[in-house]
C-alpha positions as CSV (number, residue, x, y, z in Angstrom):
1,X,0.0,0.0,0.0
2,X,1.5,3.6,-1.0
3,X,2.5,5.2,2.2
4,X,3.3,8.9,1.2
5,X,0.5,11.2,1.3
6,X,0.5,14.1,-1.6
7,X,-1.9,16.9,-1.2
8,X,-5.9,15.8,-2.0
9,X,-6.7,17.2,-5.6
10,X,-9.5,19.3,-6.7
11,X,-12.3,19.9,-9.1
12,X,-13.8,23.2,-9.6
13,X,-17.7,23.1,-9.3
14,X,-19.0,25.2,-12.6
15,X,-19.0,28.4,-9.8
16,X,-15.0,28.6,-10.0
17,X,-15.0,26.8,-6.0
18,X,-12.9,23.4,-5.8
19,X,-13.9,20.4,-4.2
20,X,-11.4,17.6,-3.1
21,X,-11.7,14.5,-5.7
22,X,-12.0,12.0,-3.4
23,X,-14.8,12.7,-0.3
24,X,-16.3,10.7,2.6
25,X,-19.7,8.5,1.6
26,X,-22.0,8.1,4.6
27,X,-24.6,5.9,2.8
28,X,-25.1,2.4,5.7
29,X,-24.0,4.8,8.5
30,X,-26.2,5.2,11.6
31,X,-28.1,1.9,10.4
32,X,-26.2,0.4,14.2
33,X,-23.4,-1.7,12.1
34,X,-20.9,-0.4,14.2
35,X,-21.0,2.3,17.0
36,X,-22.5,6.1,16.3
37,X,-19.2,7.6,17.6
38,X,-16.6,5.0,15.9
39,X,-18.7,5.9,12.5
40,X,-18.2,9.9,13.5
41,X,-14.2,9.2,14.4
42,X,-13.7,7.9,11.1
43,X,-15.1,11.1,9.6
44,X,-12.9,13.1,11.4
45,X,-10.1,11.3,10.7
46,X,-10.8,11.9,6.6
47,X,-11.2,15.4,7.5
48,X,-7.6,15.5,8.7
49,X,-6.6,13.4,5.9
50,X,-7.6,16.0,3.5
51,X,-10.9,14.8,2.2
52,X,-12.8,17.6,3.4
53,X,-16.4,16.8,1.2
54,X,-18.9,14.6,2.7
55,X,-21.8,13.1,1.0
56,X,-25.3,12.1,3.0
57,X,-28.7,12.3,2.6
58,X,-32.0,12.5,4.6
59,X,-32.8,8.7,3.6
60,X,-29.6,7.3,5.1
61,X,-30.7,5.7,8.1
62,X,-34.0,8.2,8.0
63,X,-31.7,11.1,9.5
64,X,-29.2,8.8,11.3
65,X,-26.2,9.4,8.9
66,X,-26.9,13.2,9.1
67,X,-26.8,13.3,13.1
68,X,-23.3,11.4,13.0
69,X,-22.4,13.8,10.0
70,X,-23.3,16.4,12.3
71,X,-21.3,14.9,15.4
72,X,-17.8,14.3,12.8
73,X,-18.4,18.2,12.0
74,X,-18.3,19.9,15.2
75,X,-16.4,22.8,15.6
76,X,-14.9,22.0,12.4
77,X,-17.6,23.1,10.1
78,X,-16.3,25.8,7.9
79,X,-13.1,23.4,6.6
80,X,-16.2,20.8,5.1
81,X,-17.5,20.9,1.8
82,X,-21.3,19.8,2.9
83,X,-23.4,17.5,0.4
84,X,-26.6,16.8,1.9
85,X,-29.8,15.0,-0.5
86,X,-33.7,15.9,-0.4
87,X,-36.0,12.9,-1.4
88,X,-38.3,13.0,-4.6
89,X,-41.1,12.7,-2.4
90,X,-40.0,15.3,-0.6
91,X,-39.4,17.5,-3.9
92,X,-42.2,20.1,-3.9
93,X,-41.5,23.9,-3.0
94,X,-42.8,23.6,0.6
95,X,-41.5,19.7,1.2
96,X,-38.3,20.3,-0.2
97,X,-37.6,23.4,2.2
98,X,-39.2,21.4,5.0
99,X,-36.6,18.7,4.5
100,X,-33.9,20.9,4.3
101,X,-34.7,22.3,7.4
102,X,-34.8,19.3,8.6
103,X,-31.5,18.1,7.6
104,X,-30.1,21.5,9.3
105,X,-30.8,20.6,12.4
106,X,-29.9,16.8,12.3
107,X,-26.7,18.2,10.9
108,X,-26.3,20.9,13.5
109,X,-25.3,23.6,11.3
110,X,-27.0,26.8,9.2
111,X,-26.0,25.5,6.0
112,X,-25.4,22.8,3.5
113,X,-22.7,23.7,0.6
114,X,-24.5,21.9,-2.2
115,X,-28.3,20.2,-1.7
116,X,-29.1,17.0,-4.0
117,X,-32.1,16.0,-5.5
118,X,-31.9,12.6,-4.6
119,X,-33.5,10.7,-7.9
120,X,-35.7,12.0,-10.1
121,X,-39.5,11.3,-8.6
122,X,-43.5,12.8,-9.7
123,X,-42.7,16.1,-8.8
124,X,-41.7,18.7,-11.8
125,X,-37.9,20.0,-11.7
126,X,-39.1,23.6,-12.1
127,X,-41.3,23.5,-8.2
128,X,-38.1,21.8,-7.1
129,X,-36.0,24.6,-8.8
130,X,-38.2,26.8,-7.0
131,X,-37.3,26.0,-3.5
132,X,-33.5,25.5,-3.9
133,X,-33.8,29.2,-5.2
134,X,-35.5,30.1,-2.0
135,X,-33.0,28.2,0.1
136,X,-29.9,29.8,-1.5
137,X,-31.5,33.3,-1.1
138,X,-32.1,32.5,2.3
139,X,-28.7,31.2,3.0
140,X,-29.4,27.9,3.8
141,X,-27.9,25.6,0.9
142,X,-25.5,27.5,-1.6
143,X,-25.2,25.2,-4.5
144,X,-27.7,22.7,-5.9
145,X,-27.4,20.1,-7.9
146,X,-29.2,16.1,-8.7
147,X,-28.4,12.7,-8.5
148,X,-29.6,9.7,-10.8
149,X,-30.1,11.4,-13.7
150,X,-30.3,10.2,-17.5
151,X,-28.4,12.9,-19.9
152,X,-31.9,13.5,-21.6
153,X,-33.4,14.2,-17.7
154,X,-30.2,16.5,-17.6
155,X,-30.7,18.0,-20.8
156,X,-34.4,18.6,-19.3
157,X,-33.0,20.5,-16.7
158,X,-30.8,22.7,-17.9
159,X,-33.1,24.0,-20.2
160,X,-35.5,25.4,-17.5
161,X,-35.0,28.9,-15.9
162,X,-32.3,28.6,-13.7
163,X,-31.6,24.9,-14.6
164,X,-27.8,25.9,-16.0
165,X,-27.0,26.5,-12.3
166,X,-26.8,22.8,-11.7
167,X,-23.1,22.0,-9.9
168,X,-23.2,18.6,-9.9
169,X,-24.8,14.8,-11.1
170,X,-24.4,12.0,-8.7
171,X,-24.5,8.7,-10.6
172,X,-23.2,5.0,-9.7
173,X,-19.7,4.6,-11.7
174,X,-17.4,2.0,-11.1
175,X,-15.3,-0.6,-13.3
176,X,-18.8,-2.7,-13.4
177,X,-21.0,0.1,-14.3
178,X,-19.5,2.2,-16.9
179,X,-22.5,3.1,-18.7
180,X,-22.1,6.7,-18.2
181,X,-18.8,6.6,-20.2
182,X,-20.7,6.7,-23.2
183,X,-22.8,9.8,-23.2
184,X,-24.1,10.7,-19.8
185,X,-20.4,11.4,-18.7
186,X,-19.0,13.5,-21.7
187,X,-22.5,15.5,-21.9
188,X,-22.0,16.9,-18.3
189,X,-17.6,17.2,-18.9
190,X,-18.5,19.6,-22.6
191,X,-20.5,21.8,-19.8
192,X,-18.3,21.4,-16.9
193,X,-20.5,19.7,-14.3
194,X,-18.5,17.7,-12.0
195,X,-19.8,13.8,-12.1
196,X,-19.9,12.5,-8.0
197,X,-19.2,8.5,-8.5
198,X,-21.2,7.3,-6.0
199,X,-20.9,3.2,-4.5
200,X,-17.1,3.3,-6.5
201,X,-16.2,0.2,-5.1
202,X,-19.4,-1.3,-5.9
203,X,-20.0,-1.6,-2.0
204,X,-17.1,-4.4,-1.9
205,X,-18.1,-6.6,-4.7
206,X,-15.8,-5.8,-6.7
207,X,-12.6,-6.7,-4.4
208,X,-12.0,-10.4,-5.2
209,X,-11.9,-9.7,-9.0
210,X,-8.8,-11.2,-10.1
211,X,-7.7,-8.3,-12.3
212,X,-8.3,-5.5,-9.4
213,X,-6.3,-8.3,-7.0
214,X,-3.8,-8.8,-10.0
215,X,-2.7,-5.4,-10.5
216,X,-3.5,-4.3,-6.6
217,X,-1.0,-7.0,-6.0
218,X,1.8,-5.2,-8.6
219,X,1.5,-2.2,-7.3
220,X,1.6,-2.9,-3.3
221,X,-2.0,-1.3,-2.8
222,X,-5.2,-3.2,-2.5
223,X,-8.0,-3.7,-4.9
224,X,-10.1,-0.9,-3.0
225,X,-7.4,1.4,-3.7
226,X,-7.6,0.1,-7.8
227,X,-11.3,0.6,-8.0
228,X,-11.1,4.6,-6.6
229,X,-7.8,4.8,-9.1
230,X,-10.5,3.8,-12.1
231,X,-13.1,6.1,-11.0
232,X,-10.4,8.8,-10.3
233,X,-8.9,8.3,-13.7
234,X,-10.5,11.3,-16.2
235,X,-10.7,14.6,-14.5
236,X,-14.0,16.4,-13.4
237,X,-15.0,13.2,-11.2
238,X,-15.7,13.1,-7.2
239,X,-15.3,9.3,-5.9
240,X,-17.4,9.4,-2.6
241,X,-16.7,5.5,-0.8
242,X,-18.3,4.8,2.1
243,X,-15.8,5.6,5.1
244,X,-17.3,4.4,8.4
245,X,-14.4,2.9,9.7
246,X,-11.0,4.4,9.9
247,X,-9.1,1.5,8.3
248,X,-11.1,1.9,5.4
249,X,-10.6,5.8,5.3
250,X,-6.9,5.1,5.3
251,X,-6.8,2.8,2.8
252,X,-9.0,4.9,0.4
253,X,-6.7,8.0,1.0
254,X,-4.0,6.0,-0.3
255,X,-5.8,5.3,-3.6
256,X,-4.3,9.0,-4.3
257,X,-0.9,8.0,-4.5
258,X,-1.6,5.2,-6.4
259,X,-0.1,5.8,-10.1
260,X,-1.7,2.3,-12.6
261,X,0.8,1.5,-16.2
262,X,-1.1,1.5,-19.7
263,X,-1.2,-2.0,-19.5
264,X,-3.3,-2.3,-16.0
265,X,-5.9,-0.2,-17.6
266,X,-5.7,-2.1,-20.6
267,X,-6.0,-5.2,-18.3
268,X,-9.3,-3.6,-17.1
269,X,-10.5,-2.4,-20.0
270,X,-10.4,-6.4,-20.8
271,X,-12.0,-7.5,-18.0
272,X,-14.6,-4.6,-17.9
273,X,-14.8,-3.3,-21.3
274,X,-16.1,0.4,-22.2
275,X,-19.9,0.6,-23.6
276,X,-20.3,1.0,-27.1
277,X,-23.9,1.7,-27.2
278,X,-26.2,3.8,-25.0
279,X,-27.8,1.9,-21.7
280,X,-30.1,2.9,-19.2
281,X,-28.4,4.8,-16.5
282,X,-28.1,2.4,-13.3
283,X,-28.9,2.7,-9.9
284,X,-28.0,1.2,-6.5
């Protein structure tokens, strides 16, 4: 496993403001796998590490990954980059500041940086538009952006009043689900919308594959580390793991220093090959 630390890199959001590439995932926290303040320590130890964003969402545990967000944060909250997620259900004008709210105080803090639709639901982007203009002028989110969505949802979007504000798509990418790689992905890098690769380890399945243990093994890291180096690969994307236990924060860190040869991404080209053809974005 690499053992020297370079400096986390960035991505600017389309406002100009940088984001570290790599970020802490929260999604199975405060669901009691392991203790609330183990779960918190393991935040704050990615925050000293460098990787300063964190990713939840008002489903995770219906709150719980928020108040343990909210417990890593303390005192510390103006060096983290904030990513918080309202539910489609919770999408209209009135719901969607009513969740917000919500997440505020479970969070223990006036603000969240950039506020997620979570999937696209029955509610129509222009209400939701509505509210996360509201929220922003009231100074309680200051970016917005969605999750889960198609390039023609995006392309939906962006043409709405207001919709060219969007700093961010959150989609599952990892060497088993490269659909995105064939338009999703270039559509939002032409306009400069950071992708966030959500469940980049495919929440561990991917670890006993022999080509991630072949080339982890060549390179003294561990197949963990390979996966993040795959997502991290083309510029403009934001790997978000899930980092509940400090072991696991460590070892992701260290995907940073990890450099792969043509031929390992040739080798998982092979094993995982690039789409040719346009699929239906996937989900987890």
């Amino acid at each position: 496993m690499p053992t020297s630390l370079s400096a986390v890199p960035t991505t600017l959001l389309p406002s100009g403001e940088a984001v570290p590439v790599l970020g802490l995932g929260t999604w199975g926290m405060g669901e009691n796998l392991r203790p609330p303040e183990k779960e918190a320590a393991a935040l704050r130890l990615g925050l000293d590490l460098g990787m300063t964003l964190i990713d939840t969402a008002e489903m995770y545990a219906d709150g719980g990954a928020e108040e343990i967000v909210g417990r890593a944060i303390a005192g510390r909250r103006d060096a983290v980059f904030l990513v918080d997620k309202v539910l489609p259900s919770n999408a209209s004008r009135r719901g969607t500041i009513a969740a917000c709210e919500a997440s505020l105080k479970r969070l223990a803090t006036d603000r969240i940086d950039l506020y997620l639709l979570h999937w696209r639901g029955g509610v129509p982007f222009a209400e939701t538009l509505e509210a996360f203009a509201a929220l922003q002028k009231a100074g309680k989110i200051r970016h917005w952006g969605v999750s889960n969505l198609d390039t023609d949802d995006m392309e939906e979007l962006v043409a709405l009043p207001g919709g060219g504000a969007v700093a961010t798509n959150q989609v599952l990418y990892n060497p088993t689900r490269r659909g995105i790689e064939y338009d999703l992905l270039p559509w939002c890098e032409a306009r400069r919308i950071p992708v966030m690769a959500y469940s980049p380890i495919e929440q561990g399945r991917v670890l006993k594959h022999r080509v991630l243990t072949g080339i982890a093994s060549r390179h003294a890291a561990t197949p963990a580390q390979v996966a993040l180096a795959f997502a991290l690969r083309r510029p403009g994307i934001v790997a978000i793991p899930r980092s509940g236990n400090e072991k696991h924060v460590r070892e992701n860190r260290g995907a940073l220093d990890l450099k792969l040869e043509a031929e390992d991404w040739a080798a998982l080209d092979r094993a995982f090959p690039p789409p040719v053809r346009k699929t239906a974005l996937q989900m987890l």
